[in-house]
C-alpha positions in Angstrom: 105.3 52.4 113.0 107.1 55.2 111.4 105.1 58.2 110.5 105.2 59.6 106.9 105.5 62.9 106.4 104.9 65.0 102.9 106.6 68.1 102.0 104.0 69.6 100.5 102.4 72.4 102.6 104.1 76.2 102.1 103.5 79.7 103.0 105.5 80.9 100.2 106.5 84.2 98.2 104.1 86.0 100.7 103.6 89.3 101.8 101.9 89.4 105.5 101.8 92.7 107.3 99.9 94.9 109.9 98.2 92.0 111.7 96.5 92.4 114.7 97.4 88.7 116.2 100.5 87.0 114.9 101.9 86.5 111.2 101.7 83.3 110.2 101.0 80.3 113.2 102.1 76.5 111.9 100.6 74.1 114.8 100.9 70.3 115.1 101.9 70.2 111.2 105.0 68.2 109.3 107.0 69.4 106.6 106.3 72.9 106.0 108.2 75.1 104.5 107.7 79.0 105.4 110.0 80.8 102.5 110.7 84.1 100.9 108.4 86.0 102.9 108.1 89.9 103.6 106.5 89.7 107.3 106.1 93.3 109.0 104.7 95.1 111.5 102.7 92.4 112.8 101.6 92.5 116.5 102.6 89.2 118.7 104.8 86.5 116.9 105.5 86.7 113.6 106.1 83.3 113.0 105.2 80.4 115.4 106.1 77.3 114.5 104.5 75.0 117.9 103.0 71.6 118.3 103.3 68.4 119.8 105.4 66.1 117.4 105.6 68.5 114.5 108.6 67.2 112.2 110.8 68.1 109.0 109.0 72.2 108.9 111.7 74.4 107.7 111.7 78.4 107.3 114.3 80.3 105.4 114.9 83.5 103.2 112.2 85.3 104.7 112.7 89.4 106.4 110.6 89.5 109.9 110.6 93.2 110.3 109.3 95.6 113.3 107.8 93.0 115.6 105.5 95.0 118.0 104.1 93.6 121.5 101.7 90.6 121.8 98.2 91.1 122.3 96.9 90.7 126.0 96.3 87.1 126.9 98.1 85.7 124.4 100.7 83.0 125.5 103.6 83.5 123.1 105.8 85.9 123.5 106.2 88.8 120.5 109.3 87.3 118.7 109.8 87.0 115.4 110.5 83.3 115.3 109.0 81.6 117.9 109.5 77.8 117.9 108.7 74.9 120.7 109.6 72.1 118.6 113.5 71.0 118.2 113.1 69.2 114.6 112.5 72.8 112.8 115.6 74.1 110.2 115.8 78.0 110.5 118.1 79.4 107.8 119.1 82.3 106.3 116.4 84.5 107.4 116.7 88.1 108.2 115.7 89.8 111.4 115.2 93.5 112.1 114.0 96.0 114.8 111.0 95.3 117.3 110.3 95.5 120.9 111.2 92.3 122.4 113.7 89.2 120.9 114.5 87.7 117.6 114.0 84.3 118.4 112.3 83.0 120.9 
């Protein structure tokens, strides 16, 4: 039986900064859209997008700026997108500075 999935769940317009554990976390959810966000100097991930069968999520025209190390014990590495699911659209986002990768 084919799942349904509704496009209504957003982060949206945000601004999320000086976090002590990760910006914003989307787990085991379908169809979110993560767009126009300011997202800064955020320790950890900036934006995880993980789950098991997590479909149709998209993130675009957001900055991820000055991505500082994880906190100790925590699994995901500090990236500024950090995915595990393959059905995610990642589009014209902007990436800058940090100590580790852009996208993970």
């Amino acid at each position: 039986m084919p799942r349904t999935i509704f496009l209504s769940s957003y982060v949206k317009g945000s601004s999320i900064h000086n976090t002590f554990n990760r910006g914003v976390n989307i787990n085991n959810t379908d169809g979110v859209l993560i767009e126009d966000n300011v997202i800064h100097d955020v320790l950890g991930a900036d934006l995880v997008l993980q789950g098991g069968l997590d479909e149709s999520d998209t993130t675009q025209h957001s900055l991820i700026v000055n991505v500082k190390n994880r906190c100790l014990g925590d699994p995901v590495p500090a990236a500024a997108i950090w995915m595990s699911q393959l059905n995610t659209t990642v589009r014209s986002n902007v990436v800058a500075g940090g100590t580790n990768v852009g996208f993970w």
